[in-house]
Structure formats: C-alpha cells, structure tokens
C-alpha positions in Angstrom: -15.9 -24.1 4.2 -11.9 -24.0 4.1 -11.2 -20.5 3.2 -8.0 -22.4 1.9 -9.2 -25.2 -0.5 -9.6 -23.9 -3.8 -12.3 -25.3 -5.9 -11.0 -25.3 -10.2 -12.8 -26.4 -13.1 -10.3 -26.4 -15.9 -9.9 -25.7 -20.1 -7.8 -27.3 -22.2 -7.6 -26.6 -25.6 -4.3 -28.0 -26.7 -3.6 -31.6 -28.2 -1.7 -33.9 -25.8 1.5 -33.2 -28.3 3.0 -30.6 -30.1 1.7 -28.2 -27.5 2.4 -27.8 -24.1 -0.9 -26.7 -22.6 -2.6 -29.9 -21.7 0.7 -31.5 -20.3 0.8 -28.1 -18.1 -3.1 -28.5 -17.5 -2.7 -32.1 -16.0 0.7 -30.7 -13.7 -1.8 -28.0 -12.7 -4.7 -30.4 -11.8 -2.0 -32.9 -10.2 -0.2 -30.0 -8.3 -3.5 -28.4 -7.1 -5.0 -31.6 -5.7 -1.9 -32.9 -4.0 -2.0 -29.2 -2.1 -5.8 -30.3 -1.1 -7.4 -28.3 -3.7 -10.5 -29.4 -5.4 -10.9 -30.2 -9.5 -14.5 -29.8 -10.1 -14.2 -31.3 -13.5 -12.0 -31.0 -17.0 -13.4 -29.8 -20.5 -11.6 -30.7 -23.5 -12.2 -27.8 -26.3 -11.0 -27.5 -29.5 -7.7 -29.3 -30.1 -8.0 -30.8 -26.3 -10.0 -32.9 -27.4 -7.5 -35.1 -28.8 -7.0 -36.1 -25.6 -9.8 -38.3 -25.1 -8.4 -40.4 -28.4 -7.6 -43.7 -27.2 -5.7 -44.4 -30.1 -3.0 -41.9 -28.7 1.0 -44.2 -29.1 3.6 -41.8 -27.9 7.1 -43.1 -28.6 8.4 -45.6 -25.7 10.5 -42.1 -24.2 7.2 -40.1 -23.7 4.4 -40.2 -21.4 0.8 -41.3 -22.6 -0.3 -38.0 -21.6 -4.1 -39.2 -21.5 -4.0 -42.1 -19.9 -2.5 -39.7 -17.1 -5.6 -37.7 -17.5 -7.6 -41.0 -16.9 -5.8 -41.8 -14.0 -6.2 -38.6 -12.3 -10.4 -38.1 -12.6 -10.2 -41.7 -11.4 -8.1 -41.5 -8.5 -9.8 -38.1 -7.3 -13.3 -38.4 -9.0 -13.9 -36.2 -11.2 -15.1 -36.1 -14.7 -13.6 -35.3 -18.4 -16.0 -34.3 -20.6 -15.2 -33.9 -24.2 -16.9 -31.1 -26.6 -18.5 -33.4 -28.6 -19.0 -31.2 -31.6 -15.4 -30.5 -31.5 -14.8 -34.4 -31.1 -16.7 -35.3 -34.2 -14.7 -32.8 -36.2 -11.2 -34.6 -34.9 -12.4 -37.9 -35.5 -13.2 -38.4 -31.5 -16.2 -40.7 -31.5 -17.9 -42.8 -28.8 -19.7 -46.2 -29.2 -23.5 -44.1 -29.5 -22.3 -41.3 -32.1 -20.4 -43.8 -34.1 -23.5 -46.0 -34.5 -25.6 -42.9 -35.1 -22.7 -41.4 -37.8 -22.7 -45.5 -39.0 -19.4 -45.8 -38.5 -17.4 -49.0 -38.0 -15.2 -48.2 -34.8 -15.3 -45.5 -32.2 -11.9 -44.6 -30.0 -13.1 -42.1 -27.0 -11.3 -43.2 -24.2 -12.7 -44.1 -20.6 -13.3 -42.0 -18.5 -14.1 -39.4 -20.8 -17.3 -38.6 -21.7 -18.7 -36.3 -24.9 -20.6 -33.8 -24.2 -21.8 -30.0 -24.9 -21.1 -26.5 -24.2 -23.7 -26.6 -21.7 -21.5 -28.6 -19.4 -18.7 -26.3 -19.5 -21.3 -23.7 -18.2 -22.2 -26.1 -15.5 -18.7 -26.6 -14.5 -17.5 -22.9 -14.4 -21.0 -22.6 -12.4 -19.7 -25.0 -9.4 -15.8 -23.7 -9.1 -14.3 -20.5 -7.4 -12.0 -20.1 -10.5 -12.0 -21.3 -14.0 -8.5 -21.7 -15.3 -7.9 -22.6 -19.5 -4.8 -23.9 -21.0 
C-alpha cells in the first residue's frame, strides 16, 4: 500500500446553507481526491442531511451545493448515505419510506442513499481517518 494515499470516510452535519461545514466538507473531499487520496464514503448526520433534498433552488449566484456532492461520488465512486432517521425528521424521504409513511412525493436525491447508524460504523471501519464537518 502507498504509505502516501490517505484513505477518509467523512461527517457532515451541516445543511448545505447557512453553514459552512458541508461546503468545506465537499472542498475537503474535492481537494483530498485530486491529491490521490481515497473517499471511502460520505454520511450525512443531523442537519447534513439536507443535503440529499433534491428540492434544494439556491439563488442563480450560488452553487447547488448537492448536486456537487452528486457529482463528486459519481465521478470517483463512492457512496452518500443519508441517516435515515434523521432524514425522516427533515422531511428527506425516498420512493420506499414515502410509500411506507403513505406519502404522496419523496425528494431524496440520486445518488444518495438512506440509511442507518450502522453504516457510519462500517465506513469509519474501512478508512485510516474519519474526519466530521
């Protein structure tokens, strides 16, 4: 193994506006795998998980912070999963939990996934650091 490459699992916990962390998160991720680092996977937690709304409309002036997000786990393949309990509390649905919850619509955005604490276990299991923003 490259003693160099650095393999990161990453945290966020902020909402793609009004905070700062999950636009610094996705600089980090960007930044880290341009310099031939490894992303092992992103969990969205708490607030982050606004994120994964693909109802998201920034104003014409700002970026649409996750559809960066989507591009990035595409491009270097790897995967966004959601907290779903968190999710459901913020009105972050997919197509299966808003049939279960009978609701009409659901707006989790591709590529992200829901999911549960377990996988954020799993992903600070596979990395050589664990960073949260």
């Amino acid at each position: 193994m490259d003693e160099q490459k650095v393999k990161f699992s990453i945290v966020v916990s902020g909402a793609p506006y009004g905070s700062q962390s999950a636009s610094t998160a996705y600089q980090f991720c960007a930044s880290a795998l341009l310099a031939g680092h490894e992303i092992s996977g992103v969990f969205f937690y708490q607030e982050g998980v606004l994120n994964a709304s693909q109802l998201v409309s920034p104003a014409t002036d700002e970026i649409n912070l996750p559809d960066f997000w989507a591009a990035l786990a595409v491009q270097y393949n790897f995967p966004l999963e959601v907290c779903v309990s968190a999710s459901l509390r913020r009105g972050v649905v997919d197509p299966q939990e808003a049939q279960q919850l009978s609701l009409e619509q659901f707006n989790l955005k591709a590529p992200f996934v829901l999911s549960g604490l377990g996988q954020l276990a799993e992903l600070s299991a596979r990395c050589d650091r664990l960073v949260q923003f």
